[in-house]
Backbone as CSV, one residue per row, in Angstrom:
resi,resn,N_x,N_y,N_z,CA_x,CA_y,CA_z,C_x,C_y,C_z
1,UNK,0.851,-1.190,0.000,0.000,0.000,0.000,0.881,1.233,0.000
2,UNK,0.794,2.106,-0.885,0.999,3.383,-0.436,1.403,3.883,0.692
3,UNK,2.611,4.825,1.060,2.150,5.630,1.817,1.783,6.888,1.992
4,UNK,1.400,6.937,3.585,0.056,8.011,3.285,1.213,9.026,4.067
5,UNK,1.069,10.260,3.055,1.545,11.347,3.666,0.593,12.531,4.512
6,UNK,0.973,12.716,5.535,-0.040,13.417,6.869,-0.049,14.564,5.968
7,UNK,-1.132,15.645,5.743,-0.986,16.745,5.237,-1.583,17.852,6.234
8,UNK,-1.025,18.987,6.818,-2.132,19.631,7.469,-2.710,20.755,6.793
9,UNK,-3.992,21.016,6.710,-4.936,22.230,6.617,-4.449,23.413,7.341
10,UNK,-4.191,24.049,7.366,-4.333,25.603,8.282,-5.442,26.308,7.621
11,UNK,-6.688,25.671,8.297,-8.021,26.071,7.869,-8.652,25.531,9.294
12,UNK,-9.354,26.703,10.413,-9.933,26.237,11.100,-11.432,26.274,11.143
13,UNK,-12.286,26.507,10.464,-13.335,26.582,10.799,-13.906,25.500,10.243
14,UNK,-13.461,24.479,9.091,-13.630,22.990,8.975,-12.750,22.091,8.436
15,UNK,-12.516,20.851,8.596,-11.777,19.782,7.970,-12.677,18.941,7.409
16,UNK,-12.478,18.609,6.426,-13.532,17.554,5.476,-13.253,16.114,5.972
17,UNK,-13.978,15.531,6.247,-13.863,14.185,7.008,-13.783,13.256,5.452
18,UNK,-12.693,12.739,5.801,-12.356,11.565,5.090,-12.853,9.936,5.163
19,UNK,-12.677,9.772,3.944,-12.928,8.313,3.596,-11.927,7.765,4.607
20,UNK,-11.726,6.451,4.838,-10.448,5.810,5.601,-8.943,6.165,4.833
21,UNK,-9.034,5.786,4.287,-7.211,6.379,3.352,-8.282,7.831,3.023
22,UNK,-6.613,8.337,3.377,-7.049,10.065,2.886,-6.329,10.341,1.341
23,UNK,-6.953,11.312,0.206,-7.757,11.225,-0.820,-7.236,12.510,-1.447
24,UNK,-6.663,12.975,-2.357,-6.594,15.145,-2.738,-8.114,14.762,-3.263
25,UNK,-9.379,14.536,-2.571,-10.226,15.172,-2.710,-10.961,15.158,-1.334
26,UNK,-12.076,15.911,-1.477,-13.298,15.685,-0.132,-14.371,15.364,-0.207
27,UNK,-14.204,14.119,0.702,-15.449,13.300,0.622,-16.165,13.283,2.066
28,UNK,-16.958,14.218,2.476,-17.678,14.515,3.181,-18.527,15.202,2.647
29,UNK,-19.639,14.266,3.132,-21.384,14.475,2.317,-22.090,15.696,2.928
30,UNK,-21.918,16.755,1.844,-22.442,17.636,2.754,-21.508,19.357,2.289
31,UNK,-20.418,19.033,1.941,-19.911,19.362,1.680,-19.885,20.955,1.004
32,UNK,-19.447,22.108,0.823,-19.428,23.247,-0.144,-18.611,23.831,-0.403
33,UNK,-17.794,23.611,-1.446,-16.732,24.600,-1.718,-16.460,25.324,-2.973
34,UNK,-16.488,26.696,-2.689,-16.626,27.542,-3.533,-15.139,28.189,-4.028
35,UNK,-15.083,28.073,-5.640,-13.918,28.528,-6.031,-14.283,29.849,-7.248
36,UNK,-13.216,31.019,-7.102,-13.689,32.316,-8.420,-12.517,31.577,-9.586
37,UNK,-12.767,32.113,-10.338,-11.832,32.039,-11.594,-11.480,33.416,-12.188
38,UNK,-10.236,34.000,-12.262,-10.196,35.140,-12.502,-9.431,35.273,-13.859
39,UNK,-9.334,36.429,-14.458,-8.329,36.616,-15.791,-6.847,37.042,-14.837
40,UNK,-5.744,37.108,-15.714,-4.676,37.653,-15.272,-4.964,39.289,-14.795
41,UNK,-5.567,39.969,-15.490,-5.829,41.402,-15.269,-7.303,41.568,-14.407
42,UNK,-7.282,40.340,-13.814,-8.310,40.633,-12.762,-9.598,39.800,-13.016
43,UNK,-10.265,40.367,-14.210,-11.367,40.371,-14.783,-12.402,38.815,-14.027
44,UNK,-13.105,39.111,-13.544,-14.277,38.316,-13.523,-14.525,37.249,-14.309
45,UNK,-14.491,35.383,-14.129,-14.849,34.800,-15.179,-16.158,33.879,-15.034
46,UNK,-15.956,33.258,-13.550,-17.191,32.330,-13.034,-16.503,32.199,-11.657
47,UNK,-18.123,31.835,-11.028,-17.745,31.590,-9.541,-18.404,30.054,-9.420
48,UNK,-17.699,29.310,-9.079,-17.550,27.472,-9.585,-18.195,27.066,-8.302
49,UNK,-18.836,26.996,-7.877,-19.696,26.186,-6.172,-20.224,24.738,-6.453
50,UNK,-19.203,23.642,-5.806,-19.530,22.207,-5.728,-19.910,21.928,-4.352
51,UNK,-20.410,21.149,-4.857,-21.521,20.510,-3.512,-21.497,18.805,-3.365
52,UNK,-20.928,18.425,-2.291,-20.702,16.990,-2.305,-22.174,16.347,-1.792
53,UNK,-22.608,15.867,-3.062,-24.475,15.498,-2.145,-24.172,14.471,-2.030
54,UNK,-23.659,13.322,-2.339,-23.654,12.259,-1.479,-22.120,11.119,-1.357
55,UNK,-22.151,10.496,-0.334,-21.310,9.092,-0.689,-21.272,8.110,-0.135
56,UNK,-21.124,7.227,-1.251,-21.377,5.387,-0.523,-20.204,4.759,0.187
57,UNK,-20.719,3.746,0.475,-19.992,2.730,1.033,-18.703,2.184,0.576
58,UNK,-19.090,2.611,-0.898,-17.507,1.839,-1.956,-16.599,3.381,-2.056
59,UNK,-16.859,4.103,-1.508,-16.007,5.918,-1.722,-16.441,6.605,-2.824
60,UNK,-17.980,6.039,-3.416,-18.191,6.753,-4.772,-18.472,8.151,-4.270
61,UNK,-17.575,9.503,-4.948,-18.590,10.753,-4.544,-19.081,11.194,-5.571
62,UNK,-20.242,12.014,-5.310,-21.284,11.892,-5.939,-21.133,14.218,-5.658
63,UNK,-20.790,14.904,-6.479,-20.536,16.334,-6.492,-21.827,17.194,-7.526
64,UNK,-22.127,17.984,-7.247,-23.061,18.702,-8.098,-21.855,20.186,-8.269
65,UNK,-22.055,20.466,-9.290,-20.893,21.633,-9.688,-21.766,23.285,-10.496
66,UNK,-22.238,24.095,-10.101,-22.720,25.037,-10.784,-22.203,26.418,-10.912
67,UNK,-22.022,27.001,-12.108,-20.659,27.768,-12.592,-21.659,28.786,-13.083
68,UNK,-21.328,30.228,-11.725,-21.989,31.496,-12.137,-21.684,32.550,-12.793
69,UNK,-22.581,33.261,-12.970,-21.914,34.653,-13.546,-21.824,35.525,-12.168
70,UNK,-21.508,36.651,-12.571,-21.132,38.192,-11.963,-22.136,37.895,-10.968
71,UNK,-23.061,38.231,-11.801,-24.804,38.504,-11.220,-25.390,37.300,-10.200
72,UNK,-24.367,36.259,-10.527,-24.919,35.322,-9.741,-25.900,34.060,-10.080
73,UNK,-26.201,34.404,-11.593,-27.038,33.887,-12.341,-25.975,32.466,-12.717
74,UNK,-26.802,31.400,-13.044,-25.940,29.841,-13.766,-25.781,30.211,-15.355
75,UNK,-24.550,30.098,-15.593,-23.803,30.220,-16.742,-24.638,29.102,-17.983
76,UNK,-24.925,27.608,-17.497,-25.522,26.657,-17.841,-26.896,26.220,-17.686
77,UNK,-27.517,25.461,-18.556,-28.892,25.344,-18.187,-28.928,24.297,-16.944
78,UNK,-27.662,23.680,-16.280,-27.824,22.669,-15.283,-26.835,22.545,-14.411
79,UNK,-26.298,21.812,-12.992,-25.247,21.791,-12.892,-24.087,20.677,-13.713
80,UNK,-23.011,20.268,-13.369,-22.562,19.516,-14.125,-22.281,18.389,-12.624
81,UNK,-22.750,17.304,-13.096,-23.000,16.069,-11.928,-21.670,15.036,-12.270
82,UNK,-21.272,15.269,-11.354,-19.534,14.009,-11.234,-19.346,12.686,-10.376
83,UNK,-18.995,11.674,-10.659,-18.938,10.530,-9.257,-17.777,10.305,-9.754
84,UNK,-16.763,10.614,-8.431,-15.964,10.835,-8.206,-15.234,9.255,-7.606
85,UNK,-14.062,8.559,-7.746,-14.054,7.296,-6.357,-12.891,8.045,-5.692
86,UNK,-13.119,7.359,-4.153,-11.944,7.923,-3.510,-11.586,6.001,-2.612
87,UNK,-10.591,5.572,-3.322,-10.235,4.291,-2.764,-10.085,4.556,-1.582
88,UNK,-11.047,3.157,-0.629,-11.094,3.090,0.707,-8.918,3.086,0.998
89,UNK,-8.989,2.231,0.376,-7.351,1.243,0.892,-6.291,1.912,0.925
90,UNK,-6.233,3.062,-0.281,-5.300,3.394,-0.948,-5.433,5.032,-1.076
91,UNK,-6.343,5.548,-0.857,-6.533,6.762,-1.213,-6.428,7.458,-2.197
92,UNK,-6.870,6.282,-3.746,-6.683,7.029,-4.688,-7.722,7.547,-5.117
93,UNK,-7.942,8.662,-5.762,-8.541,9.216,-6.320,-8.741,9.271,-7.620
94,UNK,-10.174,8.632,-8.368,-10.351,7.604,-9.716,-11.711,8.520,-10.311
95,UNK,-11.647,9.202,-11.725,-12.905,9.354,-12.070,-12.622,9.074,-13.538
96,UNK,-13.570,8.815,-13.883,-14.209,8.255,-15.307,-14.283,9.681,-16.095
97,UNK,-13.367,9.981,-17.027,-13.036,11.422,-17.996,-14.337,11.214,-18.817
98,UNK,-14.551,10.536,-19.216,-15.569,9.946,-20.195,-17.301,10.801,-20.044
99,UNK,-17.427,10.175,-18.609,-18.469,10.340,-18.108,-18.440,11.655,-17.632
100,UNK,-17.438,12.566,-17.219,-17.493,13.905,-17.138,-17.635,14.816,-17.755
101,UNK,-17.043,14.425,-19.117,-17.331,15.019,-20.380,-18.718,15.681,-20.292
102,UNK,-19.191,13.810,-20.776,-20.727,14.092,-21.071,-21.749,14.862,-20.136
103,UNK,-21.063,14.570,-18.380,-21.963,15.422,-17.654,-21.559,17.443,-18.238
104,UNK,-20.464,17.510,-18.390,-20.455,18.840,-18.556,-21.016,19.033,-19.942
105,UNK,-21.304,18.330,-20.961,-21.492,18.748,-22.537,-23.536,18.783,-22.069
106,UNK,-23.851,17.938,-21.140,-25.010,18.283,-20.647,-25.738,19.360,-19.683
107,UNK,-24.584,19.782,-19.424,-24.851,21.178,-18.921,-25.110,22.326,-19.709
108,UNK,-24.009,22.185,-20.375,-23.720,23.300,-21.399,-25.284,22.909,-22.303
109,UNK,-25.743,22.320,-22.752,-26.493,21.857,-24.050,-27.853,21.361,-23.607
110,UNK,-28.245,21.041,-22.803,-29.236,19.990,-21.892,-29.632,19.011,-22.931
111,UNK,-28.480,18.552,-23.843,-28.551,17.026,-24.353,-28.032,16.557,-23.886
112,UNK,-28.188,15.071,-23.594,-28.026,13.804,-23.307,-26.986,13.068,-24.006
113,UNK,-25.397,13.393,-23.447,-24.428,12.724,-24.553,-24.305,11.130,-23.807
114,UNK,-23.445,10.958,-24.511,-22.408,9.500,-23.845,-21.078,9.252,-23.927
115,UNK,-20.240,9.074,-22.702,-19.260,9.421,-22.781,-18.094,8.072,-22.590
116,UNK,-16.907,7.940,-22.922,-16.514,6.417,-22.783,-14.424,7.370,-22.280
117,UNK,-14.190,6.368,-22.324,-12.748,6.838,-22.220,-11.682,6.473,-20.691
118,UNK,-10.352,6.799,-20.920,-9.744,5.783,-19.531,-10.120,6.542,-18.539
119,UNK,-10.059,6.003,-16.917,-9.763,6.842,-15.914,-8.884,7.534,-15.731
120,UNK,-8.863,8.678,-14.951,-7.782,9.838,-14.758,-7.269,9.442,-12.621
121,UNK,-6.364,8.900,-12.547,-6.220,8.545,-10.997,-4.579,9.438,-10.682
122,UNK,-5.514,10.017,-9.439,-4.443,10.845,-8.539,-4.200,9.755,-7.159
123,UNK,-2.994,8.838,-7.593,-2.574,8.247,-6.197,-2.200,9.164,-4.824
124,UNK,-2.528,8.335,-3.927,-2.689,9.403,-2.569,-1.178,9.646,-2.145
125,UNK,-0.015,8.744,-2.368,1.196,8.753,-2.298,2.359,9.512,-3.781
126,UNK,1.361,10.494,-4.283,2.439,10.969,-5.096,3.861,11.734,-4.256
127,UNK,4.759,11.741,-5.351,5.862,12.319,-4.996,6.558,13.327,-5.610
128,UNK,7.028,14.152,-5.551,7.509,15.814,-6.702,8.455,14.351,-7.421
129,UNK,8.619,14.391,-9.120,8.942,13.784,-9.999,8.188,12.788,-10.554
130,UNK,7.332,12.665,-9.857,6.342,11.086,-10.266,5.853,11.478,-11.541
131,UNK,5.702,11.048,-12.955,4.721,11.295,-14.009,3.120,10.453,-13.620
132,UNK,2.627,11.174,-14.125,0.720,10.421,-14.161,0.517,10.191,-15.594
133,UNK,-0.339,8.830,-15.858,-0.745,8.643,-16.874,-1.515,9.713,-17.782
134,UNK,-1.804,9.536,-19.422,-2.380,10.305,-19.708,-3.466,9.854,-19.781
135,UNK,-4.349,10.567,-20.233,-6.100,10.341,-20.055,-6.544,10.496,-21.456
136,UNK,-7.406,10.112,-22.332,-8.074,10.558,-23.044,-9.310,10.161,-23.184
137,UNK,-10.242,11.080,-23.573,-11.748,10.680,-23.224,-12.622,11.236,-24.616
138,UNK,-13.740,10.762,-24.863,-14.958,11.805,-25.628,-16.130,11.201,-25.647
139,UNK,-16.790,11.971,-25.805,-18.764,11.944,-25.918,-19.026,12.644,-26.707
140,UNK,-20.279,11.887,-27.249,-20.931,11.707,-28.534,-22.175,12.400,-28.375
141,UNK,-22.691,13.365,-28.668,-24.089,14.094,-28.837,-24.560,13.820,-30.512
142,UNK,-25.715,11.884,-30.598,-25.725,11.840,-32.325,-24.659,11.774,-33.128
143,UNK,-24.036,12.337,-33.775,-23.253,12.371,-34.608,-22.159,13.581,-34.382
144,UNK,-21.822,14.605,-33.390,-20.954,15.135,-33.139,-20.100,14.438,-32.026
145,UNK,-19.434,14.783,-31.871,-18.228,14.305,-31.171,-17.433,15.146,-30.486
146,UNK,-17.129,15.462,-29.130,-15.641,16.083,-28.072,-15.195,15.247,-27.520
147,UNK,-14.166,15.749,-28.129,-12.500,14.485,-27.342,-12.171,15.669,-26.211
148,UNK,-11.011,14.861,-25.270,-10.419,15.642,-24.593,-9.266,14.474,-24.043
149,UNK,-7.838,15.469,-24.029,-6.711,14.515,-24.307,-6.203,15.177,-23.201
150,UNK,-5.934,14.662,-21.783,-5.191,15.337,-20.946,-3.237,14.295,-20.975
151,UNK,-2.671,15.158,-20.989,-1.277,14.056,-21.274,0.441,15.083,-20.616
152,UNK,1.583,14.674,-21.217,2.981,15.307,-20.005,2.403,15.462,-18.431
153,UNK,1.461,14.319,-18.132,1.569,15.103,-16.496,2.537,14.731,-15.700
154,UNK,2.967,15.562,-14.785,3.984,15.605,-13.842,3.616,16.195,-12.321
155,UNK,4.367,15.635,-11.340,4.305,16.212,-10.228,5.695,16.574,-10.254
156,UNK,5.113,18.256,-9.558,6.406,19.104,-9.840,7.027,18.993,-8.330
157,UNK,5.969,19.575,-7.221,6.510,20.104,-6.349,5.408,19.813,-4.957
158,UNK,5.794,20.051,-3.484,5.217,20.083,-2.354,5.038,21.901,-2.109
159,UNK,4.003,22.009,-1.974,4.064,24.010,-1.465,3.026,24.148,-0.277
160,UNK,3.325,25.002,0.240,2.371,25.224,0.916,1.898,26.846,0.473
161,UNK,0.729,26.917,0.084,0.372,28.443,-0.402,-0.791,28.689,0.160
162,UNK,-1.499,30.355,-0.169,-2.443,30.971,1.044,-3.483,31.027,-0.319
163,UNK,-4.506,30.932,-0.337,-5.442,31.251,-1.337,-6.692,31.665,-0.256
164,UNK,-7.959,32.279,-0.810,-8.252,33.298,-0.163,-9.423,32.325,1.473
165,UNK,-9.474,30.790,0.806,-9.736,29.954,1.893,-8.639,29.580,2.860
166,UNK,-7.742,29.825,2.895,-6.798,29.816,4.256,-5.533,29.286,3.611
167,UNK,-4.391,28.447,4.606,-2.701,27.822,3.847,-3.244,26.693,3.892
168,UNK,-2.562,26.461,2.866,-2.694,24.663,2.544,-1.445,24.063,2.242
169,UNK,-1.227,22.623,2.795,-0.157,22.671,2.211,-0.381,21.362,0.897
170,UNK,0.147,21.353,-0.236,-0.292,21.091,-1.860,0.682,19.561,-2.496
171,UNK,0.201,19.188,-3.072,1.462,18.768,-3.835,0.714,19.450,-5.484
172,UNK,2.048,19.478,-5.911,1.259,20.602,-7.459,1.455,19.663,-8.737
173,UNK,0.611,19.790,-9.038,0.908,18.859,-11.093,0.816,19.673,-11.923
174,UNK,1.477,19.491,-12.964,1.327,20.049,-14.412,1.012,18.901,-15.407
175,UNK,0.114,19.685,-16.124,-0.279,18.927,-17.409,-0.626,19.972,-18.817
176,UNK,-0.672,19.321,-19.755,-1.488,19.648,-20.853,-2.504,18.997,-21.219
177,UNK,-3.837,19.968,-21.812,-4.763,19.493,-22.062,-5.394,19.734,-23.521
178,UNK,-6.003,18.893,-24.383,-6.100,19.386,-25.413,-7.754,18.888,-26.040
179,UNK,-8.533,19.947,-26.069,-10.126,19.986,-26.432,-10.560,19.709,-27.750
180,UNK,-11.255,19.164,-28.216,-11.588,19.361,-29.751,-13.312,19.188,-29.541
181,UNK,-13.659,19.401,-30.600,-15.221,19.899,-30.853,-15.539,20.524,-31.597
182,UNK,-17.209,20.026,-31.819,-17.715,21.576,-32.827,-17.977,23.168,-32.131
183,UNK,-17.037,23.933,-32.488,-16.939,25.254,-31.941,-16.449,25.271,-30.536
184,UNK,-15.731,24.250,-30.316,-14.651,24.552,-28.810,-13.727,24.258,-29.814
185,UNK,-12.150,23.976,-29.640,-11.320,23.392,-29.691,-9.751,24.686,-29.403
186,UNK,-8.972,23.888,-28.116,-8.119,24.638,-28.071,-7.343,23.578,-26.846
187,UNK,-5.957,24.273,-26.688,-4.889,23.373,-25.949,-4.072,24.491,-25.478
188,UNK,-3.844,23.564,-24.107,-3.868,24.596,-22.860,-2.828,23.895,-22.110
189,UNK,-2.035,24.624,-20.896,-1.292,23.865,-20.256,-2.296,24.146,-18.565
190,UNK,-2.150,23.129,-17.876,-2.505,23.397,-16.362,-1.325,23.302,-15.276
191,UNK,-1.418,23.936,-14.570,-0.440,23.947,-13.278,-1.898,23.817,-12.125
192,UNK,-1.935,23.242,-10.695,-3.299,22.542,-10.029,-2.202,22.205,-8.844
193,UNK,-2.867,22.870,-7.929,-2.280,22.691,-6.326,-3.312,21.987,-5.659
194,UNK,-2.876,20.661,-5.057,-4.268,19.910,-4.238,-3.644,19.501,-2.902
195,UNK,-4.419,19.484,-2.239,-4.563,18.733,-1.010,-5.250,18.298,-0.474
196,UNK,-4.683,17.318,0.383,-5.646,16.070,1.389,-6.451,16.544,1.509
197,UNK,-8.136,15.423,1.554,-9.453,15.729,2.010,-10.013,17.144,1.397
198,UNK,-9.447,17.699,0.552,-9.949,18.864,-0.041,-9.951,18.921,-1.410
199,UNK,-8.689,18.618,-1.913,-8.569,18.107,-3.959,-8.468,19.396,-4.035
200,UNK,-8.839,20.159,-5.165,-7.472,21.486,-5.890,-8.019,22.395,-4.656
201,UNK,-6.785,23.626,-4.663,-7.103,24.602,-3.795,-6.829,25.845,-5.158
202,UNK,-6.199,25.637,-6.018,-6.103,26.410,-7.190,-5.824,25.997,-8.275
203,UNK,-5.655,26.391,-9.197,-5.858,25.830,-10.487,-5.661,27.262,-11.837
204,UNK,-4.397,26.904,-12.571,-3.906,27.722,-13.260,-3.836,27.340,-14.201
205,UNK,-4.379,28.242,-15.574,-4.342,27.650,-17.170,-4.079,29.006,-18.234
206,UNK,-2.903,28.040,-18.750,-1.585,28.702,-19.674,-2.161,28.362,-20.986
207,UNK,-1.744,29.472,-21.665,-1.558,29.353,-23.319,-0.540,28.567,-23.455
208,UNK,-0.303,27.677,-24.290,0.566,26.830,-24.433,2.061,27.308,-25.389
209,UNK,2.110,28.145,-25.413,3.532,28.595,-25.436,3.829,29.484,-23.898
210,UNK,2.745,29.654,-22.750,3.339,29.622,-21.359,2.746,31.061,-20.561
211,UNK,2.507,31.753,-21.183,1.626,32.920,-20.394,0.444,32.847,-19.886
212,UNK,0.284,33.015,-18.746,-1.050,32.296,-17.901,-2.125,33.040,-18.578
213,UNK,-3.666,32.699,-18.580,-4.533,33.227,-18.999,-6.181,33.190,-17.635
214,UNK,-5.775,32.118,-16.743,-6.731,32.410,-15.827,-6.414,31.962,-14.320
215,UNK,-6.343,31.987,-13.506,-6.715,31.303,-12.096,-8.112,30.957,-11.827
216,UNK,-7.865,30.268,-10.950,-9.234,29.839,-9.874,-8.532,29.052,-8.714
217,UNK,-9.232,29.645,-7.472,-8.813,29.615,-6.657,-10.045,29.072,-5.161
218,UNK,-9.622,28.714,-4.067,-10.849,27.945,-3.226,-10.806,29.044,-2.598
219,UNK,-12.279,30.109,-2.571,-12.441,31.391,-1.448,-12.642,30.972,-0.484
220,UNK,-13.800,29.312,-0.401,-14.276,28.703,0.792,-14.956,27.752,0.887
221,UNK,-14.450,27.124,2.314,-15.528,26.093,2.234,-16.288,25.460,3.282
222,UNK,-16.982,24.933,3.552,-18.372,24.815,4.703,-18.597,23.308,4.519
């Protein structure tokens, strides 16, 4: 088995209660954590609020995700619905790219895609140098089609950084990601700080020759 590295929160007003092996995500039912997404020059993009509504017995989590505007209003006609696993044993963290797709292409669209493709797993024992597999996934709306190719991932580093929900301390990955579709398609690099019982605390995305173009960051969580 893995081992499990102790991580602490410097967040007191809650700790997300964990599955038995602890997880870079949070699986406590009940859950709310709210992240902004900003431009480099500030600018306003969405305010991202997931909600852990439920989880079983096998570590499935079960997240509702709804992505606002300014005003406060949903960007989408729905939220985008995720089941998440968080291995009892091992603390890995396993979701189906496939099936996320399609929950987000059903947000965006309120059609009904289908989505197939490998799992994307964040072992609970990464280490700064470890590479992660790549992922590739797509769903089918009829006869259109979005891929999405996440691939170079790496764990860079251990940090501990302040984002506007309190210090955390992280282990950070980089990846590239690359979209295709009718009227999306573009490729991006990510840099993604996570930690125990919580999963990202920020999340940074580069033009792929390297100049950042947005943050998002965890303001809070309940």
């Amino acid at each position: 088995m893995l081992k499990r590295t102790v991580v602490i929160c410097f967040i007191t007003l809650l700790t997300c209660s964990p599955l038995p092996a602890q997880g870079y995500f949070c699986s406590r039912k009940g859950a709310r954590l709210e992240y902004v997404r900003k431009t480099t020059r500030g600018e306003f993009v969405w305010r991202h609020v997931m909600t852990v509504t439920d989880v079983t017995q096998d570590g499935t989590v079960t997240t509702s995700s709804d992505f606002l505007k300014a005003d406060g209003k949903n960007m989408y006609s729905g939220p985008v619905i995720e089941k998440t696993r968080v291995d009892a044993g091992t603390g890995e963290v396993i979701l189906d790219m496939g099936k996320a797709l399609a929950s987000y292409i059903k947000a965006r669209t309120r059609l009904d895609a289908t989505g197939s493709g490998k799992l994307s797993v964040l072992p609970s024992g990464m280490q700064p140098g470890d590479t992660l597999a790549s992922v590739q996934a797509q769903a089918k709306i009829g006869p259109l089609k979005y891929t999405v190719s996440v691939y170079s991932r790496k764990v860079l580093r251990r940090e501990t950084i302040t984002v506007p929900a309190g210090s955390f301390e992280c282990i950070v990955i980089r990846e590239f990601k690359k979209e295709s579709g009718p009227g999306h398609n573009r490729e991006v690099g990510n840099i993604s700080w996570y930690s125990k019982d919580v999963g990202y605390v920020r999340h940074d995305t580069y033009k792929k020759e390297g100049s950042l173009l947005t943050r998002e960051e965890l303001y809070s969580i309940q």
